[in-house]
C-alpha positions as CSV (number, residue, x, y, z in Angstrom):
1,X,17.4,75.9,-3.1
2,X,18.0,77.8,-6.1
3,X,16.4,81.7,-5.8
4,X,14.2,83.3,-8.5
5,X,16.2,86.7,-7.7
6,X,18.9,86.5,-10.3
7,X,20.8,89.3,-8.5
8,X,21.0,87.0,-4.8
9,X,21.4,83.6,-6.8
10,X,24.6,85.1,-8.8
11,X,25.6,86.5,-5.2
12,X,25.3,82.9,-4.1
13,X,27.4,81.7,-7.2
14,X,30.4,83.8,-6.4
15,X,30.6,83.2,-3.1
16,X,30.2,79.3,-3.5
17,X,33.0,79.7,-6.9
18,X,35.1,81.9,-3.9
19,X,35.0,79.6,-0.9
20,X,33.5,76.2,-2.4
21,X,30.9,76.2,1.0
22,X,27.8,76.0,-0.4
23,X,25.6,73.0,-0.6
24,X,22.4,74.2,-3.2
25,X,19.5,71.7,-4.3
26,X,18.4,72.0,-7.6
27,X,14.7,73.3,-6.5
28,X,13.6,76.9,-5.9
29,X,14.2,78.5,-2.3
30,X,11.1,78.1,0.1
31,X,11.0,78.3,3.9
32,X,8.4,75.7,3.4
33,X,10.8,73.2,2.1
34,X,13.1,72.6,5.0
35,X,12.7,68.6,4.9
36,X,13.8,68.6,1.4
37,X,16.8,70.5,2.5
38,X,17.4,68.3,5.0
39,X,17.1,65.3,2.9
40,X,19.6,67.0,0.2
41,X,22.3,67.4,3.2
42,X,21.8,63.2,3.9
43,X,21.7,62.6,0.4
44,X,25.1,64.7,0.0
45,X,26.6,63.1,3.1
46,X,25.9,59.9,1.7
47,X,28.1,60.7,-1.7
48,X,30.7,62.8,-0.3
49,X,31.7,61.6,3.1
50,X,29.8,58.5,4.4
51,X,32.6,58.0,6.7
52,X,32.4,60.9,8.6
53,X,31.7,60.1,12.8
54,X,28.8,63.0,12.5
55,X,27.0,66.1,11.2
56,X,25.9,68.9,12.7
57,X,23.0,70.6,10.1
58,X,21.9,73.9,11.2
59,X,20.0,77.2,10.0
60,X,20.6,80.7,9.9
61,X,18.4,81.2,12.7
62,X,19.6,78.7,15.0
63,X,22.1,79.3,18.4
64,X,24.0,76.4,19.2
65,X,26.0,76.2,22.6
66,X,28.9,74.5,21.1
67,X,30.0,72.6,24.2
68,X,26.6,70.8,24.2
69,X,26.8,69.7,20.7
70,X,30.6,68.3,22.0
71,X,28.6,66.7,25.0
72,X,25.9,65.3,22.6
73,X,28.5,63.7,19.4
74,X,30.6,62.2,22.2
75,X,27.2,60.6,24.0
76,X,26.2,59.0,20.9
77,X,26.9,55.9,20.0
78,X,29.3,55.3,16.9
79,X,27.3,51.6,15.8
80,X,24.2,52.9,15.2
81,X,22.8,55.4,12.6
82,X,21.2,58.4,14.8
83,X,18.9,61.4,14.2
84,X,19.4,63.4,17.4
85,X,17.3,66.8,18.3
86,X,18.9,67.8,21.5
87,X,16.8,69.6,23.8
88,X,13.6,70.4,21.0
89,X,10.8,70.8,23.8
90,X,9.1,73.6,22.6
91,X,4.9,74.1,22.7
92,X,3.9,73.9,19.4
93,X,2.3,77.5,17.8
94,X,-1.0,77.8,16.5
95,X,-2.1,79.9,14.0
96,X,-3.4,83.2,15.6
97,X,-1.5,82.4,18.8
98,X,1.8,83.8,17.9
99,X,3.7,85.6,21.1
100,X,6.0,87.3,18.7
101,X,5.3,88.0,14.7
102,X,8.3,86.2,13.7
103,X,7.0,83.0,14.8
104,X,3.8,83.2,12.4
105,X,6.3,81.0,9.8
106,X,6.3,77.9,12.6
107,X,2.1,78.1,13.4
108,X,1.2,74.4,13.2
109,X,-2.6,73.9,13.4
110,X,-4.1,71.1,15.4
111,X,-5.2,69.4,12.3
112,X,-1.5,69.2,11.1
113,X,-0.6,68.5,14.5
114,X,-2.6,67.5,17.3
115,X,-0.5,67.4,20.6
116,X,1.1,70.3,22.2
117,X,4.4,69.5,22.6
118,X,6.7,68.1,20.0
119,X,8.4,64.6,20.5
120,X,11.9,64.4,21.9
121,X,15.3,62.4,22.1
């Protein structure tokens, strides 16, 4: 998304006029938005290169083991349409029940979300 701070979105501008790598939807930057991010990759998939075998879409806080992610594209099946999460097993976070502070952005209450684990592959 596009970012209010006209001194980081020109930064964003040059590096994407530089290098051509940047994918930006035409909305303003929010953590909170990560599903219409998500959606803005498929979308963009879609246009550009809807014959690719897969894609791999990832954050700047994420570590990926890249032998598993070899592993996982050559398990999946090339006739179907997939959404994999490899691996996502982790106990939800409640609000207030944060082990570290940086995890207060992921605190899901049980009226959002009512089981403890998040569904998996």
């Amino acid at each position: 998304g596009r970012f209010n701070n006209q001194t980081l979105q020109q930064m964003i501008l040059d590096e994407n006029e530089k290098f051509g790598d940047i994918l930006q939807g035409d909305f303003v930057e929010d953590y909170y938005l990560l599903a219409q991010k998500s959606i803005n990759v498929l979308i963009w998939v879609n246009e550009k290169c809807a014959r690719v075998s897969w894609i791999a879409k990832s954050d700047d806080d994420t570590v990926h083991q890249i032998w598993e992610v070899n592993s996982l594209t050559k398990s999946l099946s090339s006739t179907r349409l997939k959404i994999a999460c490899k691996n996502k097993t982790d106990p939800v976070i409640r609000p207030g029940h944060e082990e570290i502070e940086l995890y207060k952005k992921w605190a899901v209450s049980h009226e959002e979300y009512q089981d403890d684990f998040y569904p998996n592959n």
